[in-house]
N, C-alpha and C positions, 0 to 999 in steps of 0.2 A: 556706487551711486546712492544716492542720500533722498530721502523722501518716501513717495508714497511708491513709488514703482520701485523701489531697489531691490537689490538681489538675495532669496531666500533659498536655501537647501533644496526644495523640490523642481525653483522654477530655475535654477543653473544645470540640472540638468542630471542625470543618474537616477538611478531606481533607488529609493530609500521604501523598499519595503523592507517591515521588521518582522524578518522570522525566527521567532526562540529556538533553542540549537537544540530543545525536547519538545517532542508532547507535552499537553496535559493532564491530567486524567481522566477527562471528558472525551478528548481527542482520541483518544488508548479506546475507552469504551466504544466509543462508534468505530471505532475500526474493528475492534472485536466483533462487535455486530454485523458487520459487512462479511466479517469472514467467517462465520456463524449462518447469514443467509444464503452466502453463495453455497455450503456447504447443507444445507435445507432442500435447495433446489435440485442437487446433486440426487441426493436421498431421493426425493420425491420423484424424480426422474424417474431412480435404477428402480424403485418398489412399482411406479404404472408401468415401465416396461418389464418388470420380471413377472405380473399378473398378464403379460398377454404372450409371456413368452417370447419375448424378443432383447435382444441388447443390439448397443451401439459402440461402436469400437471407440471412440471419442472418449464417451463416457468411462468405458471399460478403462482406460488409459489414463483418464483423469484420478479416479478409485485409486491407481495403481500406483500412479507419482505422485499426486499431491497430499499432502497430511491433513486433516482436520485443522481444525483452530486448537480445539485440546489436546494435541499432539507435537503443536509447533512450538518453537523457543521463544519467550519473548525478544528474544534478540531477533528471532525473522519474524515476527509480527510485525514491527518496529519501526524496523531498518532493513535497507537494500544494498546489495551489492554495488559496488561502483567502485572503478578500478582508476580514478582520478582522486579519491579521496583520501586522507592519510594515514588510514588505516581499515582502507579499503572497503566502509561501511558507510553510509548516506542515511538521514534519519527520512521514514517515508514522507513524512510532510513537506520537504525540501523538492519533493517532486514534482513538476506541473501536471493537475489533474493525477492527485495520489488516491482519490477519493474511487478513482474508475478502476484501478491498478490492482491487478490480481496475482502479485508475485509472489511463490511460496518458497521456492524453493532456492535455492543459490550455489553456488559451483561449489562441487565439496572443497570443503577444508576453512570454508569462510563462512 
């Protein structure tokens, strides 16, 4: 169709969102960060409850499985397991709502 209404990429129809197949370096930092505060809040936790003398099993569990941010690979900072992909890694941004997403850990071997 020819004129002023004719047919453009967005309005035929499909998602043409573009999303670069990395991070950026900006994008890496704030995720650092994210996993730097969650790992803040943790701390701050276990030290007001080990002054009152109490734990929590949650927590205690969290301590035990999950690695810091300075302990983790950048390959699991990153990227996510995902057992659809062709080498069975997903870069986190590719996730909806990667921003909330607290994955650390991934099935051994990958």
């Amino acid at each position: 169709m020819f004129g002023p209404f004719r047919f453009t990429n967005p309005l035929s129809g499909g998602l043409l969102w573009k999303i670069p197949w990395r991070l950026s370096r900006f994008q890496k930092l704030r995720q650092r960060r994210r996993l730097r505060a969650v790992d803040n809040v943790v701390a701050t936790l276990d030290e007001a409850l080990a002054k009152k003398g109490e734990t929590l099993k949650a927590l205690e569990r969290w301590k035990a499985e999950m690695p810091t941010e300075a302990q983790m690979l950048p390959k699991d900072k990153y990227t996510l397991f995902d057992r659809s992909a062709k080498r069975y890694r997903k870069g986190i941004h590719k996730l909806p709502k990667w921003t909330r997403v607290s994955q650390r850990v991934n099935p051994p071997g990958y």
